[in-house]
C-alpha positions as CSV (number, residue, x, y, z in Angstrom):
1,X,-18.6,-17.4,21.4
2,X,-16.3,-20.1,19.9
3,X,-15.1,-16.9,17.3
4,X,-13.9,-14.8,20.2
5,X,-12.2,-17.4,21.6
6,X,-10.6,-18.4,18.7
7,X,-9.6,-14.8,18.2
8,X,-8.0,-14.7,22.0
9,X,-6.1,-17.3,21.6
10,X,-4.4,-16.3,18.5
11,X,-4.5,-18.8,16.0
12,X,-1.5,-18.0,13.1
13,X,-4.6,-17.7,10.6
14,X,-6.7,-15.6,12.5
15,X,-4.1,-13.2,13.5
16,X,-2.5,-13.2,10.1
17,X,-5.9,-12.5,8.9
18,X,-6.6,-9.6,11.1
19,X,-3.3,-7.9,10.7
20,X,-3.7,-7.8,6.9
21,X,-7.7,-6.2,8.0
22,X,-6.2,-3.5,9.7
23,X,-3.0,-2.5,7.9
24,X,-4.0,-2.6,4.1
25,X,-5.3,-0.3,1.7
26,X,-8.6,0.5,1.2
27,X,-11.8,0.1,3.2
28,X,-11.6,-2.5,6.0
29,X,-14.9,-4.8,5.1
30,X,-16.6,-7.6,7.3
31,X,-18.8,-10.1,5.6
32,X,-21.5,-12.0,7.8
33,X,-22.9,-14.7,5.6
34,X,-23.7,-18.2,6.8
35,X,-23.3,-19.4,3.4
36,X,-19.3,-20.4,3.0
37,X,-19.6,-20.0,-0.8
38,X,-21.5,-16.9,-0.8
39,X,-19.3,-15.1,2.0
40,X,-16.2,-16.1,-0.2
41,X,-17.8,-14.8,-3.1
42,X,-18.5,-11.4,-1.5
43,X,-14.9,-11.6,-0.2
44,X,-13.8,-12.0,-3.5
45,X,-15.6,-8.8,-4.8
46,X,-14.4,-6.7,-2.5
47,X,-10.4,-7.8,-2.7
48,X,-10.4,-7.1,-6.8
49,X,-11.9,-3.4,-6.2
50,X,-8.6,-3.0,-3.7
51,X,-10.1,-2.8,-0.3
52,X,-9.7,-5.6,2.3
53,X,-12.2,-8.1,3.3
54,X,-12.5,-10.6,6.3
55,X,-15.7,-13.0,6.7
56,X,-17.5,-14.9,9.2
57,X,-21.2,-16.9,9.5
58,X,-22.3,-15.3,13.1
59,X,-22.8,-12.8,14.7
60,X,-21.0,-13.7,17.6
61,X,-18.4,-13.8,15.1
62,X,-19.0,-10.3,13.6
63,X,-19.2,-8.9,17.5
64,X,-15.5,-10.4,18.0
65,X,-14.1,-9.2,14.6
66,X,-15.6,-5.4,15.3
67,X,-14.2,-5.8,18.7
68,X,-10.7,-6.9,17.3
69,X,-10.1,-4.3,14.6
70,X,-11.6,-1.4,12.8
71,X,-14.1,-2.0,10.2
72,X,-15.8,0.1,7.6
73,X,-18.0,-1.5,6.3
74,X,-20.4,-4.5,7.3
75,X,-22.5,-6.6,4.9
76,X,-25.2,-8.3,6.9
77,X,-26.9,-11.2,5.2
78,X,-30.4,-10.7,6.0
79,X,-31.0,-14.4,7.2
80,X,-29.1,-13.9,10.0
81,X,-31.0,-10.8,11.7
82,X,-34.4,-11.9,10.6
83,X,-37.2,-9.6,12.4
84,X,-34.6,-7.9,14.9
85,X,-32.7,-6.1,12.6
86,X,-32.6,-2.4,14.2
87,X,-31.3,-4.5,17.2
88,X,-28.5,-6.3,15.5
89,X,-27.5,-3.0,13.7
90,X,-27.5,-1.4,17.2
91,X,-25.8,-3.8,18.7
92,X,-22.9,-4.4,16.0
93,X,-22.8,-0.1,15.6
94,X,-22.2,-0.2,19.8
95,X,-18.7,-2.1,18.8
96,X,-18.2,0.3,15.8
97,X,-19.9,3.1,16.2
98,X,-18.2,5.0,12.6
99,X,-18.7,1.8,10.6
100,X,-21.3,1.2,7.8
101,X,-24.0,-1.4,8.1
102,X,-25.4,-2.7,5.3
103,X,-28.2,-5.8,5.3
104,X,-28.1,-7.5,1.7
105,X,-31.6,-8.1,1.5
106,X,-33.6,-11.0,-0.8
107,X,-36.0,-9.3,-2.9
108,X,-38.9,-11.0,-1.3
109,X,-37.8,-9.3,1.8
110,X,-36.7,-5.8,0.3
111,X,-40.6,-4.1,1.0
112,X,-39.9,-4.9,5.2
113,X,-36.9,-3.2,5.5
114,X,-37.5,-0.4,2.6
115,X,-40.0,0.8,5.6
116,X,-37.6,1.3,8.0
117,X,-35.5,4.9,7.6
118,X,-33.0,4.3,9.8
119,X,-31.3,0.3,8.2
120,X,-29.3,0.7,5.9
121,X,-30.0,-2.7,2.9
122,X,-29.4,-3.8,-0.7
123,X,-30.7,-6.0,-2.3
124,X,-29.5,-9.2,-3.4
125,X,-27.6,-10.3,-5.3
126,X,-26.1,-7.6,-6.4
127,X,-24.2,-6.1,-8.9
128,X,-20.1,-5.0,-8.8
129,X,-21.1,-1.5,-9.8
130,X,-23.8,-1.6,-6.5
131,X,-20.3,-3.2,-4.1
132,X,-18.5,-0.2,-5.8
133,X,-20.8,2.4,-4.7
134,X,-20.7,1.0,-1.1
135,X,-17.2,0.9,-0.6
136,X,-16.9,4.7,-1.4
């Protein structure tokens, strides 16, 4: 749990980052995508529709942000739950028990998850209007 650690000990960037998470406007959002172009992407996306957005590859590092701060919203990459995704959900909604999970699903992978009732996914990639109707 390198994240939480890093998070204790209160690195300048970290706590700048998390202070900006929790005071701004709109919808606090957590990205958890192991792909550092991809998170920053989705970052990106959410900033220009006015809500704030924090990112990390784990979920270790998801667990310690949740702990850390309120969140709204969390997009899950899919890779990282892979067939124990009812049990990542649980366990992230255990921090946060108000905020939204959503797993951004590949296609291929869309038919799994479409059986489940109860996970919440989109698939990917997705459009700005599909971000938009997520952050309401």
């Amino acid at each position: 749990m390198a994240e939480e650690r890093d998070i204790a000990r209160g690195g300048a960037e970290v706590q700048r980052a998390l202070q900006g998470l929790a005071d701004g406007p709109g919808r606090a959002v957590l990205v958890v995508e192991p792909s550092p172009d991809q998170q920053a992407r989705l970052a990106r996306l959410v900033t220009v529709r006015g809500h704030r957005a924090i990112g990390t590859s784990s979920l270790d590092g998801a667990r310690a942000f949740m702990r850390a701060f309120p969140v709204d919203l969390v997009l899950l990459a899919h890779e990282l739950v892979e067939r124990s995704a009812l049990a990542v959900v649980a366990d992230l909604l255990g921090t946060r028990p108000h905020a939204r999970v959503v797993i951004m699903t590949p296609p291929e992978h869309m038919e799994e998850l479409s059986a489940s009732t109860v996970l919440e996914h989109v698939a990917r990639p997705f459009s700005g209007e599909t971000l938009s109707s997520l952050l309401q």
